[in-house]
Backbone as ProteinMPNN parsed JSONL, in Angstrom:
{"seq_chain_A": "XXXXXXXXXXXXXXXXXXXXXXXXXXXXXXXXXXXXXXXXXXXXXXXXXXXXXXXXXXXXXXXXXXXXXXXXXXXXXXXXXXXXXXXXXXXXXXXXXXXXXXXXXXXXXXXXXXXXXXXXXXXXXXXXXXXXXXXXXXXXXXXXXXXXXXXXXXXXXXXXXXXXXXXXXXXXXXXXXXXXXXXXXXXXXXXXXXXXXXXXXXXXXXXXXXXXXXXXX", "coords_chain_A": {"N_chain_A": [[128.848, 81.169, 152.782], [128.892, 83.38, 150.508], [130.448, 83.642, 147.046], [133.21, 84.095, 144.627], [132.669, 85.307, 141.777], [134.588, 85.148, 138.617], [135.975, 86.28, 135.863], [137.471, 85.846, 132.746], [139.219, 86.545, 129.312], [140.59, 84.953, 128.379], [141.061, 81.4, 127.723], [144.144, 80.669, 128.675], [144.744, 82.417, 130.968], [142.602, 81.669, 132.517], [143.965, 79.126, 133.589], [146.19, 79.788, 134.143], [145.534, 80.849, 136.954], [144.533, 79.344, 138.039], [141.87, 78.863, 139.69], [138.5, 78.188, 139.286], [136.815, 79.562, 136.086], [134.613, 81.608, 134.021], [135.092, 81.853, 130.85], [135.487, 84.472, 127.807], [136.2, 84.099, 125.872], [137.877, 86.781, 124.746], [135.905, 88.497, 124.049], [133.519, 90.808, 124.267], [131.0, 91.107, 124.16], [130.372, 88.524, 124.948], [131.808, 88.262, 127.615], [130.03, 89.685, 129.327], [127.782, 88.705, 129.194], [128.463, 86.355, 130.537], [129.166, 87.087, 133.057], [126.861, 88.239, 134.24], [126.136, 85.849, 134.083], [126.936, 84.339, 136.063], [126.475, 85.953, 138.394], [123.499, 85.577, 138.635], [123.578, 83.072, 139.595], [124.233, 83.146, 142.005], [127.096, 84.779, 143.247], [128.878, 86.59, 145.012], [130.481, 89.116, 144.344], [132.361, 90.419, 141.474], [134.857, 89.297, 139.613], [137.219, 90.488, 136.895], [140.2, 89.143, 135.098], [143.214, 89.16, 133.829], [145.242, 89.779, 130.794], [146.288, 92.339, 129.923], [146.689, 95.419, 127.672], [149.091, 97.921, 127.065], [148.723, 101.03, 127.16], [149.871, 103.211, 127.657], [153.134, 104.695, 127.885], [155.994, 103.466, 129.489], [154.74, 101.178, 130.863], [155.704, 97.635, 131.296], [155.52, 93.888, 130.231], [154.316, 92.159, 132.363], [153.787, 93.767, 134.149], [151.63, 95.053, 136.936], [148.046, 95.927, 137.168], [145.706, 97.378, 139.414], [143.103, 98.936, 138.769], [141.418, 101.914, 139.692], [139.084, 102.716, 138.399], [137.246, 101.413, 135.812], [136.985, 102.623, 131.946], [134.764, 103.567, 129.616], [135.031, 103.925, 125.706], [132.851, 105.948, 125.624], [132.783, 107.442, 127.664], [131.135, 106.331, 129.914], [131.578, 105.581, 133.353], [133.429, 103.028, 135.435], [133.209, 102.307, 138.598], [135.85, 100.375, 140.599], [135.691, 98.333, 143.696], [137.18, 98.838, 146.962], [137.252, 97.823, 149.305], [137.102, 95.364, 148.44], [139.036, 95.133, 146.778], [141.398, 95.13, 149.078], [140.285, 92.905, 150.545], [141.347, 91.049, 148.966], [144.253, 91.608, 149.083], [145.144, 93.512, 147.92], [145.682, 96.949, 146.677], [144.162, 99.472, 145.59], [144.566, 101.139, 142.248], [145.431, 104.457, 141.517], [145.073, 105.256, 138.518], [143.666, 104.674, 135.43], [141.789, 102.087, 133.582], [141.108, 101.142, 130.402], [138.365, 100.153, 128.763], [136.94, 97.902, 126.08], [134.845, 97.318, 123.034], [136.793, 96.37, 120.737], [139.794, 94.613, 119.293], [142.504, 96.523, 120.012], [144.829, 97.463, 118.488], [147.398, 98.447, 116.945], [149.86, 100.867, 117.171], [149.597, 103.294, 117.114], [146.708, 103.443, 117.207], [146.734, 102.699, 119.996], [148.257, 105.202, 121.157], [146.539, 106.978, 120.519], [144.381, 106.317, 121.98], [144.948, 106.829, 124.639], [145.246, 109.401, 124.713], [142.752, 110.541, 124.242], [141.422, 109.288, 126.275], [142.93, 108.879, 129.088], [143.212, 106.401, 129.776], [145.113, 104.239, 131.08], [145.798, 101.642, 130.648], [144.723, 98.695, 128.225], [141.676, 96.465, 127.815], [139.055, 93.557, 126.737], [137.579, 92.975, 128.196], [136.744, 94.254, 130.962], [135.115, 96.074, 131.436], [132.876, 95.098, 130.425], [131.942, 93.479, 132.093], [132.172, 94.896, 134.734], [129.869, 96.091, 134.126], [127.746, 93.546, 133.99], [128.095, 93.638, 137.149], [127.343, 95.963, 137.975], [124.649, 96.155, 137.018], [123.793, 94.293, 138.757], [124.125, 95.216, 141.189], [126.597, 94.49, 142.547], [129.891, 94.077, 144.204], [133.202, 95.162, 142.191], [135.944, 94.44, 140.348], [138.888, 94.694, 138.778], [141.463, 92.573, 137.487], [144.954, 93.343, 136.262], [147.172, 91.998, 134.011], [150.021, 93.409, 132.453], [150.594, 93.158, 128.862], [151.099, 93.375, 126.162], [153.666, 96.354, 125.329], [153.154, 99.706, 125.05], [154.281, 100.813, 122.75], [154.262, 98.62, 121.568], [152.778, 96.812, 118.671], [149.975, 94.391, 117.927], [150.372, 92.226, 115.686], [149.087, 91.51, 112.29], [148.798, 88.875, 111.415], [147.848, 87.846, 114.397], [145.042, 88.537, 114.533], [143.259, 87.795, 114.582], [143.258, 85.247, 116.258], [141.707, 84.069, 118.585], [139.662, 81.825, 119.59], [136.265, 81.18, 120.364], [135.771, 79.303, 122.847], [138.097, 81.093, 123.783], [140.474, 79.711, 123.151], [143.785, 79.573, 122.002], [143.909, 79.882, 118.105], [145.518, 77.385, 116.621], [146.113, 76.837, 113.651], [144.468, 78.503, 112.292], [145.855, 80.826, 112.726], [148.739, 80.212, 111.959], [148.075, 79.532, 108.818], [147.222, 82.332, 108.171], [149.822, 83.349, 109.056], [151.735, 82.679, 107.256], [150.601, 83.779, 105.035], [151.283, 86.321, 105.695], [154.516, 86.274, 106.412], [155.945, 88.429, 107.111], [155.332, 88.668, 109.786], [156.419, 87.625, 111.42], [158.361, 88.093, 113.457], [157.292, 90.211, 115.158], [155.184, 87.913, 116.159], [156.587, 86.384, 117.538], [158.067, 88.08, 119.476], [155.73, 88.921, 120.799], [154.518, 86.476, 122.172], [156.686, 86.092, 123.456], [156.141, 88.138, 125.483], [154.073, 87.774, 126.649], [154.187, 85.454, 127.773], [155.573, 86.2, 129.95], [153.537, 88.229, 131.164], [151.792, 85.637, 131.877], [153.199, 84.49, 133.686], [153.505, 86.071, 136.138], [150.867, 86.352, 136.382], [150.259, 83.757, 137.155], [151.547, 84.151, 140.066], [150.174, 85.95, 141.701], [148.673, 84.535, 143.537], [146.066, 84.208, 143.913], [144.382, 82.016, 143.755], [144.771, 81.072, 146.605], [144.05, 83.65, 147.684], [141.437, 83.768, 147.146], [140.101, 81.911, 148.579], [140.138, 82.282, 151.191], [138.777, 84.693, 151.07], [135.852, 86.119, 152.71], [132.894, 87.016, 152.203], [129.737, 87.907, 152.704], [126.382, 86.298, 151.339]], "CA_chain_A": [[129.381, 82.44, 152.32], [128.949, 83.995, 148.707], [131.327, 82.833, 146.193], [133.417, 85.217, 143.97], [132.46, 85.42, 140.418], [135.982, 85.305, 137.602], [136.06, 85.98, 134.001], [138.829, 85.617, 132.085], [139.073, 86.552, 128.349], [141.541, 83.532, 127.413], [141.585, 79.709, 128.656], [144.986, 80.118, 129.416], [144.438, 83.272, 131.983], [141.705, 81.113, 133.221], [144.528, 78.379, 133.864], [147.37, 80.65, 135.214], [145.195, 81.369, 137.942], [143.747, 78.07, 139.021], [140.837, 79.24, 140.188], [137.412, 78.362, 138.005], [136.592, 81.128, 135.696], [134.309, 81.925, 133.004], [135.968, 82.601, 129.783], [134.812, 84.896, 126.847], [137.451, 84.1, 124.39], [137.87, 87.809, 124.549], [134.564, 88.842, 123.652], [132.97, 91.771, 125.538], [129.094, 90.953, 124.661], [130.274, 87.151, 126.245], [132.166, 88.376, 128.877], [129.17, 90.183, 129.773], [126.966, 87.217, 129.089], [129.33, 85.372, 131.303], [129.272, 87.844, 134.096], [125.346, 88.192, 134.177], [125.416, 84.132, 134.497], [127.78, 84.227, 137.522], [125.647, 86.961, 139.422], [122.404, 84.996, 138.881], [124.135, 81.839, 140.309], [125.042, 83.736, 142.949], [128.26, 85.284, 143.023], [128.804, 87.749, 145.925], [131.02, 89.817, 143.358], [132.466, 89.663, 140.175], [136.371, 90.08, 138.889], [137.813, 90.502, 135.764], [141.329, 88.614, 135.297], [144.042, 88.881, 133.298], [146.084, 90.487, 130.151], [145.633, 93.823, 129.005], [147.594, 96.08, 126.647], [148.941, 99.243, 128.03], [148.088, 102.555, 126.402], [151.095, 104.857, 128.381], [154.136, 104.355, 128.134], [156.257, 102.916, 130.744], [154.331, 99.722, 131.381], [156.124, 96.938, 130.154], [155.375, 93.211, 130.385], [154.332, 91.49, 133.408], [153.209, 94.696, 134.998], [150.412, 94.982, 137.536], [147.285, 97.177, 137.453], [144.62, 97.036, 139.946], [142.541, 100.111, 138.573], [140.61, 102.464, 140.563], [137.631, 102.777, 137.757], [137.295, 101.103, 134.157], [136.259, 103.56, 132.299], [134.548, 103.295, 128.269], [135.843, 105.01, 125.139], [131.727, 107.067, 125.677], [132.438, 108.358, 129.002], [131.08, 105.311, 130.904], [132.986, 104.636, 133.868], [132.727, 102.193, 136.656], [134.069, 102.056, 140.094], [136.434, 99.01, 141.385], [135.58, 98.168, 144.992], [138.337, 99.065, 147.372], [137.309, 96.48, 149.984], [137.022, 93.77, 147.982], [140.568, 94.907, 146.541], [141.848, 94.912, 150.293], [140.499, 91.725, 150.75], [142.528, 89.93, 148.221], [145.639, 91.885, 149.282], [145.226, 94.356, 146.265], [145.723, 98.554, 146.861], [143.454, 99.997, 144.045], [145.765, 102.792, 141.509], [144.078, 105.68, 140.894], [144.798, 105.399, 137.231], [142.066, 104.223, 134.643], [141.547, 101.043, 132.879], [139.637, 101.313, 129.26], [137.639, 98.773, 128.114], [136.994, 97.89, 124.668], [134.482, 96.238, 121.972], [137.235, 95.662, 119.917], [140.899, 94.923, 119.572], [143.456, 97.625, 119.868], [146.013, 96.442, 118.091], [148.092, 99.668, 116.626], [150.751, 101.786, 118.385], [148.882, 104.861, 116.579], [145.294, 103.23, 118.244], [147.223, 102.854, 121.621], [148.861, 106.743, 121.567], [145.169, 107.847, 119.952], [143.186, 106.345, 123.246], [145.544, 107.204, 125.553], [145.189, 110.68, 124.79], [141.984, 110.618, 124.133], [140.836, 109.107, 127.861], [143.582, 109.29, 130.242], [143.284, 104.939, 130.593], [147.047, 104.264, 130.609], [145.753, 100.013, 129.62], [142.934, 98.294, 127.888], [141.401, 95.016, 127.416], [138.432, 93.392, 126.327], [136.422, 92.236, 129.174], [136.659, 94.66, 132.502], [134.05, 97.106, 131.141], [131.002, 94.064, 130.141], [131.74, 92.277, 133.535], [131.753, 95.902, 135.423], [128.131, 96.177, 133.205], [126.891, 93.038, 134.913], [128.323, 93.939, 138.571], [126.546, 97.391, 138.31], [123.454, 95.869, 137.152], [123.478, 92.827, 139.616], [124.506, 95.707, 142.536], [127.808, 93.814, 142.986], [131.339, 94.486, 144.154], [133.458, 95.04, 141.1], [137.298, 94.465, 140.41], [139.33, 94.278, 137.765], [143.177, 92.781, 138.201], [145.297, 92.851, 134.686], [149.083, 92.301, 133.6], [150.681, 94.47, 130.995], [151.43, 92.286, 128.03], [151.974, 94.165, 125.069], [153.791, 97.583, 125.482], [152.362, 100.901, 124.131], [155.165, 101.029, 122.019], [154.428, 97.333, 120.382], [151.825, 96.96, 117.672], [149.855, 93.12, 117.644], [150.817, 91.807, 113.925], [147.729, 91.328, 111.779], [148.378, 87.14, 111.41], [147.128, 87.304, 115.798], [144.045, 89.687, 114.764], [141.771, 87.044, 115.041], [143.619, 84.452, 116.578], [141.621, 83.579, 119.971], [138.025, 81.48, 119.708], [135.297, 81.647, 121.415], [135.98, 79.241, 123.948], [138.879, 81.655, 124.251], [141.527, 79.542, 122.891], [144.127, 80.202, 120.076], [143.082, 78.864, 116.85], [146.696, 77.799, 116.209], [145.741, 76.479, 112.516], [144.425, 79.983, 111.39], [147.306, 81.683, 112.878], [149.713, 79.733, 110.817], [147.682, 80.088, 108.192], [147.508, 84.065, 108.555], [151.71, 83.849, 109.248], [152.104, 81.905, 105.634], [149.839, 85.007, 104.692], [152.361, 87.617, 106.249], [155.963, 85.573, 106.896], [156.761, 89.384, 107.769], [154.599, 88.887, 110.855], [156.683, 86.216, 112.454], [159.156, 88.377, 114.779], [156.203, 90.304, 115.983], [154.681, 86.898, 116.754], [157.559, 85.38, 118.681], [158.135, 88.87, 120.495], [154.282, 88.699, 121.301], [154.438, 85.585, 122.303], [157.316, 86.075, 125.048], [155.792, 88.657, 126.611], [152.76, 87.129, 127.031], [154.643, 84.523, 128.39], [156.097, 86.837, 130.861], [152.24, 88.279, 131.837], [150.65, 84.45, 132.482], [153.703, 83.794, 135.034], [152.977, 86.768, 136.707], [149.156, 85.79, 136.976], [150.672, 82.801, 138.587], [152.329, 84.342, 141.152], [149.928, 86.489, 142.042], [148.164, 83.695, 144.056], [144.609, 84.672, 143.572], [143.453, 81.093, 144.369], [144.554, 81.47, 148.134], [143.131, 84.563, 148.511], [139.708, 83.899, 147.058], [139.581, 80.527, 149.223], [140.258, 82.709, 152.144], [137.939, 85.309, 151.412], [134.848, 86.131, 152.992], [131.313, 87.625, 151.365], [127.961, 87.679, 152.419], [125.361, 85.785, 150.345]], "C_chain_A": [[129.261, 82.519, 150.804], [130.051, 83.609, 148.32], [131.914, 84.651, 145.135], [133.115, 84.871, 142.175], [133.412, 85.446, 139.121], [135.576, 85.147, 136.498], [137.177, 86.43, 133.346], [138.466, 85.95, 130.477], [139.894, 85.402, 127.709], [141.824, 82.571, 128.771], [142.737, 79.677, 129.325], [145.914, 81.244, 130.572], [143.896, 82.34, 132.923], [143.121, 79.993, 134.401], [146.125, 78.711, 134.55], [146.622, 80.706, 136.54], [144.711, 80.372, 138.779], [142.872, 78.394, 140.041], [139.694, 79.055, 138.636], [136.959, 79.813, 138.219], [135.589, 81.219, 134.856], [134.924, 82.659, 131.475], [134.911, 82.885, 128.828], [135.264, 85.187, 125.586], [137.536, 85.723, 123.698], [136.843, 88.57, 123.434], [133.903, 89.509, 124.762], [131.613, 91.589, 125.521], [129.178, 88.896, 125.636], [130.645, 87.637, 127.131], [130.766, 89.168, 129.567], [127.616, 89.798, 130.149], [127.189, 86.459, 130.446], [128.777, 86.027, 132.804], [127.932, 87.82, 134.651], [125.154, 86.602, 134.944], [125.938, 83.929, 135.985], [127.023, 84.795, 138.277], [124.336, 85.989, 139.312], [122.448, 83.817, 139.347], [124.113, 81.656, 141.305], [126.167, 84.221, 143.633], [127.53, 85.932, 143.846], [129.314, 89.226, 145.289], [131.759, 89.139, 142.152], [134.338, 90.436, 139.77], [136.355, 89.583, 137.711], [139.449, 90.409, 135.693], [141.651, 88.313, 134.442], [145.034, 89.329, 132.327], [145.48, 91.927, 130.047], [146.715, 94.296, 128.331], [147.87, 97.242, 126.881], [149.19, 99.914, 126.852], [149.385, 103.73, 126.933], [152.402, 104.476, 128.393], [154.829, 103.972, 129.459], [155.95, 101.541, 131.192], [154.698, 98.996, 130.182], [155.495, 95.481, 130.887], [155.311, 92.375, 131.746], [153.781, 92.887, 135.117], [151.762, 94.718, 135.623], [149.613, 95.841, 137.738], [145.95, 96.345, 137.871], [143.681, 98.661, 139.652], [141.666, 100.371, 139.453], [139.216, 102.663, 140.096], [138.43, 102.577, 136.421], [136.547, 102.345, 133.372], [135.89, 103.182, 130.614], [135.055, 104.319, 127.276], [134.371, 106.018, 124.96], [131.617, 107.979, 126.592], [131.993, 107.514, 129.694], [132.098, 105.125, 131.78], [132.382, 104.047, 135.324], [133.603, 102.237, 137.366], [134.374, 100.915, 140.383], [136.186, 99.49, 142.95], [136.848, 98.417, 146.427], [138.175, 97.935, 148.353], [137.678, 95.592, 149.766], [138.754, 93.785, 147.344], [141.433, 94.745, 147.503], [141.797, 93.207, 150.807], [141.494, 90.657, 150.121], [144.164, 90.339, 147.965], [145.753, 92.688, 148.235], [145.354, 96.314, 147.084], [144.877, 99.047, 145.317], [144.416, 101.259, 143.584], [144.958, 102.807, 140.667], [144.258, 105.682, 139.696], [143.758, 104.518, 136.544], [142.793, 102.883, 134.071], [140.784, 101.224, 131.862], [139.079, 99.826, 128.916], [137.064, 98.892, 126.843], [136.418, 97.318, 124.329], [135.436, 95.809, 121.175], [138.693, 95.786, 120.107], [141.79, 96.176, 119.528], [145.013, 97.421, 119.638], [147.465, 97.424, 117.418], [149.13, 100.418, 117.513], [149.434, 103.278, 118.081], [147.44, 104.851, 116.899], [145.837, 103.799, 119.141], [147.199, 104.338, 122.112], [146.864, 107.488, 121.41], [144.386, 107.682, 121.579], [143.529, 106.729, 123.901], [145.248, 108.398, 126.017], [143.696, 111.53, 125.163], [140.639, 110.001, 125.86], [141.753, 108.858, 128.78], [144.018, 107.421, 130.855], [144.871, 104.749, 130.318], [146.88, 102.33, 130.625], [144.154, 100.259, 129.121], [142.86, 96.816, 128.134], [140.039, 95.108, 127.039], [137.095, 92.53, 126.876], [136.021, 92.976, 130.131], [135.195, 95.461, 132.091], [132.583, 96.337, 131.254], [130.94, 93.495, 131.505], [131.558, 93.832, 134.69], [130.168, 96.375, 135.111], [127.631, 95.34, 134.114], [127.559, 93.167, 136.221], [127.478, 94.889, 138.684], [124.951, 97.104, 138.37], [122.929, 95.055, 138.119], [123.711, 93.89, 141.311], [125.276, 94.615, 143.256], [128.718, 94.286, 143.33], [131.808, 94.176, 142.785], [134.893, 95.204, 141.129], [138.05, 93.751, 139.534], [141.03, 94.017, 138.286], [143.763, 92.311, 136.749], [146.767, 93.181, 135.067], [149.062, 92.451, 132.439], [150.878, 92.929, 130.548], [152.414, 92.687, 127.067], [152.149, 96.006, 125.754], [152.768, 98.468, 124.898], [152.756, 100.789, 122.744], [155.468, 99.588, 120.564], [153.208, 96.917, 119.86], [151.625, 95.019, 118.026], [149.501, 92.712, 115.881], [149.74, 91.239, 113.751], [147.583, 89.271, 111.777], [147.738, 86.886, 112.888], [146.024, 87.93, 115.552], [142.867, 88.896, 115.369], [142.137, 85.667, 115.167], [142.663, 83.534, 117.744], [139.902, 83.252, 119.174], [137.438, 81.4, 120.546], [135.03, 80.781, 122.106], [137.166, 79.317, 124.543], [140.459, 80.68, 124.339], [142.145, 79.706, 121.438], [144.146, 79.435, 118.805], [144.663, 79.213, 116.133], [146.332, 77.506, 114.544], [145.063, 77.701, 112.063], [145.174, 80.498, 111.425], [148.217, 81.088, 112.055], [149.356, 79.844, 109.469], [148.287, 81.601, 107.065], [149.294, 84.462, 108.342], [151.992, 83.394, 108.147], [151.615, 82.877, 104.875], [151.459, 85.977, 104.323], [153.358, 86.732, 107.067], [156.089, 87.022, 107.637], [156.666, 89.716, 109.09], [155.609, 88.321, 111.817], [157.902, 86.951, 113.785], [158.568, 88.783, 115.598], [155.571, 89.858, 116.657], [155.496, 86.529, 117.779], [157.663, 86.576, 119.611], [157.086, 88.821, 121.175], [153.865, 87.956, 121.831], [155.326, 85.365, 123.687], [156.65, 87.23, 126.094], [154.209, 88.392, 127.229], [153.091, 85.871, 128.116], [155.108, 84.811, 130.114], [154.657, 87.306, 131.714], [151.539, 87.176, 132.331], [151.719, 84.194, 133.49], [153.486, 85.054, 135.985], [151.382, 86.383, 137.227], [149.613, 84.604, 137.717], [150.554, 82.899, 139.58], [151.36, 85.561, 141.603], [148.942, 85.726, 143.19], [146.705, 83.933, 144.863], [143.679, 83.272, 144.172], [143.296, 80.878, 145.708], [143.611, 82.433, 148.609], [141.849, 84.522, 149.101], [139.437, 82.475, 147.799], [139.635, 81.319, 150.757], [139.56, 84.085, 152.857], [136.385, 85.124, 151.696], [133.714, 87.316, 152.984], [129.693, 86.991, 151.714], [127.591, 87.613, 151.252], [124.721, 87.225, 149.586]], "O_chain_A": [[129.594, 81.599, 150.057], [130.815, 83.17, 149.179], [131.358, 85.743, 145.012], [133.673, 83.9, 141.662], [132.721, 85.972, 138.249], [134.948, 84.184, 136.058], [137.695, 87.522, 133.581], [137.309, 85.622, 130.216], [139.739, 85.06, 126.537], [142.312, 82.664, 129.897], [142.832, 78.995, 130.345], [147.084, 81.146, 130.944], [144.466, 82.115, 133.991], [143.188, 80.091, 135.626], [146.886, 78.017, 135.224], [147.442, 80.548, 137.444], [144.504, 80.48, 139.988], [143.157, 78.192, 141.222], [139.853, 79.485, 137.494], [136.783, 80.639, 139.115], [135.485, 79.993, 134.847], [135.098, 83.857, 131.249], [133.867, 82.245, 128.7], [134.999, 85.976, 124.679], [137.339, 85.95, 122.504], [137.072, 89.041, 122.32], [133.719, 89.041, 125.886], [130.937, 91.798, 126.528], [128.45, 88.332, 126.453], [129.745, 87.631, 127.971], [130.787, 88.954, 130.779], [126.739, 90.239, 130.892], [126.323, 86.065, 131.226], [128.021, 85.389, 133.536], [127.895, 87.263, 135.749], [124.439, 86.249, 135.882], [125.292, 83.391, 136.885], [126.702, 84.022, 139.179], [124.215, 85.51, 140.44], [121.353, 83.31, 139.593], [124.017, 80.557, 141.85], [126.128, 83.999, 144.843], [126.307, 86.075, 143.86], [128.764, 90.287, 145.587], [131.832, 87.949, 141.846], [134.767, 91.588, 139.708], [135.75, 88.574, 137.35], [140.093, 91.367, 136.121], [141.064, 87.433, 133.812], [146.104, 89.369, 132.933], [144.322, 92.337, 130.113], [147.744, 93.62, 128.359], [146.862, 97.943, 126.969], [149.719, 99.512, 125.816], [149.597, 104.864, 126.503], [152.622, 103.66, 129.289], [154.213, 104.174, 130.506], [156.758, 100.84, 131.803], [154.476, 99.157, 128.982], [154.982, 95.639, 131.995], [156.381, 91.934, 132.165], [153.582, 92.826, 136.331], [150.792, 94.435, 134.92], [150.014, 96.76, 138.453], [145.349, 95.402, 137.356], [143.748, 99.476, 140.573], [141.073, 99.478, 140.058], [138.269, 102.775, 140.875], [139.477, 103.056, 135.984], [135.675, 103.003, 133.939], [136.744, 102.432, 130.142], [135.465, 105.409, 127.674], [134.553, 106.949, 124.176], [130.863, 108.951, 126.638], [132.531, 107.776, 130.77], [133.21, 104.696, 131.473], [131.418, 104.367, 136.019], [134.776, 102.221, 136.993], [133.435, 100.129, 140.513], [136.39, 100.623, 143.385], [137.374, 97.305, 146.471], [138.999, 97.027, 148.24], [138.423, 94.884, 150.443], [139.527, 92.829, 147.391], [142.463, 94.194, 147.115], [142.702, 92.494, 151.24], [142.164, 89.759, 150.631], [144.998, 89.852, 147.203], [146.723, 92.423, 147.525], [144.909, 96.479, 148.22], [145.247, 98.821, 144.165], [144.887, 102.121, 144.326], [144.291, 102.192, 139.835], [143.316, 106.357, 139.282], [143.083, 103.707, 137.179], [144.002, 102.652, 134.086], [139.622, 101.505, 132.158], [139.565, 98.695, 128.902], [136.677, 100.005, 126.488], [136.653, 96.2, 124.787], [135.151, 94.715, 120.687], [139.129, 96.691, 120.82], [141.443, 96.895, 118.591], [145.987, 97.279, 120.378], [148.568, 96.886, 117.512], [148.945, 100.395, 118.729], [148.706, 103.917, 118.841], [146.825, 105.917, 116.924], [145.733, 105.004, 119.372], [146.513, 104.767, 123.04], [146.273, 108.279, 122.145], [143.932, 108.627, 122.223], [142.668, 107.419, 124.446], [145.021, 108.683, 127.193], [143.462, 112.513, 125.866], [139.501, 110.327, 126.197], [141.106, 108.407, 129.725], [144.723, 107.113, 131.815], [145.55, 105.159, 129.376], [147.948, 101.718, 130.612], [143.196, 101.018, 129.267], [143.771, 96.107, 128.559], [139.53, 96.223, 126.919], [136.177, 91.864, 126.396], [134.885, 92.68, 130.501], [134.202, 95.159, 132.753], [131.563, 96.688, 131.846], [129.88, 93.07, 131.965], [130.657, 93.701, 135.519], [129.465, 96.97, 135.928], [127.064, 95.846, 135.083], [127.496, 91.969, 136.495], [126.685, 94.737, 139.614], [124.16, 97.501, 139.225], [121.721, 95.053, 138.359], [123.49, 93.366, 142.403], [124.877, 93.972, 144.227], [128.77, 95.387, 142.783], [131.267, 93.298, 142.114], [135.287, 96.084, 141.895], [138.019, 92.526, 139.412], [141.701, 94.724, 139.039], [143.358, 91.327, 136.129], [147.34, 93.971, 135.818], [148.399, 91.921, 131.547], [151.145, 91.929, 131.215], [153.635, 92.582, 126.952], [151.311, 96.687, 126.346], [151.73, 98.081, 124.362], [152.0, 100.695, 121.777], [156.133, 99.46, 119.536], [152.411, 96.595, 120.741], [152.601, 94.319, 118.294], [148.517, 92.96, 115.183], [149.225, 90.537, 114.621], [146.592, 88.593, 112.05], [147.071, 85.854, 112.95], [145.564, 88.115, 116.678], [141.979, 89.14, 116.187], [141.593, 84.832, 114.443], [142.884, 82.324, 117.792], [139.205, 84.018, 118.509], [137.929, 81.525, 121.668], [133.853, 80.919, 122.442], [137.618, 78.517, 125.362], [141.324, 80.808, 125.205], [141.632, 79.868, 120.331], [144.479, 78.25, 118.778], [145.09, 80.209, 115.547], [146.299, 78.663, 114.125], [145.359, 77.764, 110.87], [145.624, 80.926, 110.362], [148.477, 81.877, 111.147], [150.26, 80.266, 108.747], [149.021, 81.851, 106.109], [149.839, 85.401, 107.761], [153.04, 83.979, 107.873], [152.221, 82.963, 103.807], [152.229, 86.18, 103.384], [153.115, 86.46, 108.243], [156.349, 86.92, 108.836], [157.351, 90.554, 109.675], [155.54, 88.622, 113.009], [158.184, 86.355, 114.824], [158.713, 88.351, 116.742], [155.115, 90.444, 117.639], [155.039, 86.368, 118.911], [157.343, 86.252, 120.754], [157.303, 88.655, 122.376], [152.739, 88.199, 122.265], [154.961, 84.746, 124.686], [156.693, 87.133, 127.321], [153.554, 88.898, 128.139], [152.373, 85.481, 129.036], [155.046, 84.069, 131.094], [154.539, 86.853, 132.853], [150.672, 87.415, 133.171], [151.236, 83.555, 134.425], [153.12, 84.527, 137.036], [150.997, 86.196, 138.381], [149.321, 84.5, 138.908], [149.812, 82.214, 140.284], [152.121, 86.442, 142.005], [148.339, 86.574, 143.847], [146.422, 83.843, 146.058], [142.635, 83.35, 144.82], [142.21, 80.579, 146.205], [142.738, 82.331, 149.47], [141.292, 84.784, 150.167], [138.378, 81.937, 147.475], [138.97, 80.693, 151.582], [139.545, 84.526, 154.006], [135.708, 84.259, 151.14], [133.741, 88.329, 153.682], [128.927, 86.138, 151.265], [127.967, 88.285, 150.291], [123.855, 87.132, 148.716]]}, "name": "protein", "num_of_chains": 1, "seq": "XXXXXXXXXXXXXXXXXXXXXXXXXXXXXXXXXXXXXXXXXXXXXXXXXXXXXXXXXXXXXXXXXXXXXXXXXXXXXXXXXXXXXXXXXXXXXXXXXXXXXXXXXXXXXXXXXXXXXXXXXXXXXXXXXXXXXXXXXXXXXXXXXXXXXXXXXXXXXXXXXXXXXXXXXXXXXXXXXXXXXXXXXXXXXXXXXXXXXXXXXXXXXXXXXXXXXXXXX"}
């Protein structure tokens, strides 16, 4: 049987989920790299797993969105698979997912995209890994937990916290926070609810599923 395909933008998504993943240390031309390598492996389909940042108010930390289509800030938008979300016990909601080249780190970004495409989250991978599913004529499915609210800005010392094999480069971040001390409640708030989104990916027990699902080659 075909195998499912996972990319993760951070090592320690990858490791909530215990399931091997491809990580793209939140990088959308890797994750898209990544995704490409999985399909030519042979992957039957391809998910995208793990934080995102919600854009609408209402979603707070640890919240679950299985989107119905990712969609780009050009008008690109891609269809999630409803099967393949059935199979792993998922209901697809009809609201959007955006996907992003770059961080969105602002309340006054957040309210701006929101408005501006209707995605009520984002992140920084579903869009490049929906790129190689479309091209590879794959199933496609994105599953993300709220981290940061709408309503909570990520403080400039995390801007460029995560490396590119998608772990956090604690030694710049401290750095960066010796920079901006003013950063540091932002950090620790940022920091629990993140905490609150990877036990959620836990418990969403993704490694049963995908050991229990079944995909033609």
């Amino acid at each position: 049987m075909g195998h499912v395909g996972v990319v993760c933008g951070l090592a320690s998504e990858a490791q909530a989920l215990g399931v091997p993943a491809a990580v793209s240390g939140a990088r959308a031309a890797a994750a898209q790299r990544e995704a490409s390598r999985l399909a030519r492996e042979g992957a039957a389909a391809l998910l995208s797993v793990g934080l995102a940042g919600a854009l609408a108010e209402g979603l707070q930390p640890g919240d679950l969105l299985v989107p119905a289509r990712v969609v780009e800030a050009g008008g690109r938008t891609h269809g999630a698979d409803a099967g393949l979300a059935g199979e792993l016990g998922f209901v697809l909601d009809a609201r959007s997912l955006l996907g992003s080249d770059r961080l969105v780190a602002s309340v006054a970004d957040k309210a701006a995209l929101f408005a501006a495409t209707g995605a009520v989250a984002v992140d920084m991978e579903s869009h490049a890994v929906a790129r190689a599913a479309q091209a590879a004529g794959l199933p496609f499915l994105a599953i993300r937990v709220i981290a940061d609210p709408a309503d909570t800005a990520i403080p400039p010392c995390a801007h460029n916290s995560i490396g590119p094999d998608g772990r956090v480069k604690v030694a710049a971040t401290l750095r960066a926070l010796l920079r901006r001390p003013q950063d540091l409640p932002a950090l620790l708030a940022l920091g629990r609810a993140s905490a609150v989104a990877h036990a959620r990916l836990r418990a969403l027990g993704l490694a049963r599923a995908l050991a229990s699902l079944h995909l033609a080659p």
